[in-house]
C-alpha positions as CSV (number, residue, x, y, z in Angstrom):
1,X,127.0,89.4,260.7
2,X,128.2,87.0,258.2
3,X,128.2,87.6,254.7
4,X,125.3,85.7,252.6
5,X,126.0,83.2,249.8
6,X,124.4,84.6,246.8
7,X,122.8,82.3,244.0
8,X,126.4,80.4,243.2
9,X,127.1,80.5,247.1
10,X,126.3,76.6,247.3
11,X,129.0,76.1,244.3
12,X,131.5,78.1,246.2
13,X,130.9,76.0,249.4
14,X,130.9,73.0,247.7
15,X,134.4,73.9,246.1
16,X,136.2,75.2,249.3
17,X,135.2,72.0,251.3
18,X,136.6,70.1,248.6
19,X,139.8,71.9,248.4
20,X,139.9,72.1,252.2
21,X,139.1,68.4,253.1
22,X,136.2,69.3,255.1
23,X,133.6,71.8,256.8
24,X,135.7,73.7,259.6
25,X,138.8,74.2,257.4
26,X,136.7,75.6,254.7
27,X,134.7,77.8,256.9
28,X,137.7,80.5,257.3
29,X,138.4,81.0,253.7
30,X,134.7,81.8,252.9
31,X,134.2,83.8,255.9
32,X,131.2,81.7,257.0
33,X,130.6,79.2,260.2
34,X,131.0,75.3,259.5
35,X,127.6,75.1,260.0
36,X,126.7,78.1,257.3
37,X,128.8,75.8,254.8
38,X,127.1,72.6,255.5
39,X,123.9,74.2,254.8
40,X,124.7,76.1,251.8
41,X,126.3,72.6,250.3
42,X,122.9,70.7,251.8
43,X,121.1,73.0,250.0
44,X,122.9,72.5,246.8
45,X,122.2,69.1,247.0
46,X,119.0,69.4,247.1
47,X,118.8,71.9,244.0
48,X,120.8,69.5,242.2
49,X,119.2,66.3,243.5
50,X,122.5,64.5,243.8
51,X,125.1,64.2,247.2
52,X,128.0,65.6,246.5
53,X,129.6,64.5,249.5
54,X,129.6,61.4,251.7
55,X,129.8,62.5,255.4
56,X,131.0,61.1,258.7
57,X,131.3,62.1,262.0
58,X,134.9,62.8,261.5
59,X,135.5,62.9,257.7
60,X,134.2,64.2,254.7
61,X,135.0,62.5,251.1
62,X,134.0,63.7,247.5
63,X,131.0,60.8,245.9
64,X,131.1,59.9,242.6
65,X,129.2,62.3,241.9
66,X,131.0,65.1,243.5
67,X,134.2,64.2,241.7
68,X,132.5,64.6,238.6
């Protein structure tokens, strides 16, 4: 089973892809799939009603908004 992100969980996700440079190589250091990260960080925009990242098929880069 995979452990559950707790309230900040979205924070942490947000931060570890940003350190990482992407989904997959953050997965590993929070113990969770690629697809468990994206979904915690999708959900965090959505709390926060801003993206935080700007997604491609084959990259991932901070928005202004993110690099704030």
């Amino acid at each position: 089973m995979l452990p559950s992100l707790d309230r900040y969980g979205g924070v942490r996700a947000f931060v570890a892809v940003a350190e990482h440079g992407g989904f997959a190589a953050a997965a590993p250091s929070l113990g969770l799939s690629p697809s468990a990260v994206g979904k915690a960080v999708q959900r965090l925009e959505a709390r926060l009603g801003v993206r935080l990242l700007a997604r491609t098929t084959r990259s991932v880069a901070l928005t202004e908004d993110g690099r704030l």
